[in-house]
N, C-alpha and C positions, 0 to 999 in steps of 0.2 A: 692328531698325533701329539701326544706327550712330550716335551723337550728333557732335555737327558740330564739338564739339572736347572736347578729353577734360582734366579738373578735374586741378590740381597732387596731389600725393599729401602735400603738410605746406605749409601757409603760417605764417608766423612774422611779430607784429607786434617791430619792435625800436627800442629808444632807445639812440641813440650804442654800438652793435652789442650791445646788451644784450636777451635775448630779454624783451619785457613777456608777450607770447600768443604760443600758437601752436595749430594746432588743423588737424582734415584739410581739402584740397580739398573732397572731397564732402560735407561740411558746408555748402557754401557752392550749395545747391540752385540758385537761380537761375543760376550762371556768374560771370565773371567783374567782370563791371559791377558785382554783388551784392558780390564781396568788396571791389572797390575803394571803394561807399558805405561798408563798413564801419568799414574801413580811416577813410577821413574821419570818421566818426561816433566810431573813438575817438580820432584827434588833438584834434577839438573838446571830448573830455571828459578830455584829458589834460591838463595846464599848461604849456608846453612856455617852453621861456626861451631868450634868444638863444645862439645856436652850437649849439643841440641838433639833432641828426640824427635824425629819424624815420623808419625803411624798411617796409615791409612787402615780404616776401622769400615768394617764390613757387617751386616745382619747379617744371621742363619743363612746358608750352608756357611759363609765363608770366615775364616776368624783375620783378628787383627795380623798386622804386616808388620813389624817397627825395625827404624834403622837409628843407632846412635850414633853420632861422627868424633871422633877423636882426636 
């Protein structure tokens, strides 16, 4: 059986295009909702301060995420 969409093969968390993590798709067992908690889970334990750019950067299917703080 075919899986109903198929996991990035490198996701990359980044600060102001600086790799912080990165680490495989298939790591991220449950899909893509799973990487995206994650994703929040480390903004919340990072300190992030005004004008910083946080992306979390994805291979095919999925595209980049980015949040800038104000």
């Amino acid at each position: 059986m075919q899986p109903a969409f198929s996991l990035p093969d490198l996701a990359m968390l980044l600060r102001d295009g600086g790799v912080m993590k990165q680490g495989k798709g298939a790591n991220v067992l449950a899909g893509p909702l799973s990487a995206l908690h994650y994703f929040l889970k480390e903004l919340r334990a990072c300190p992030a301060q005004a004008r910083q750019r946080w992306s979390a950067d994805f291979d095919a299917p999925l595209s980049r995420l980015s949040v800038i703080f104000t």
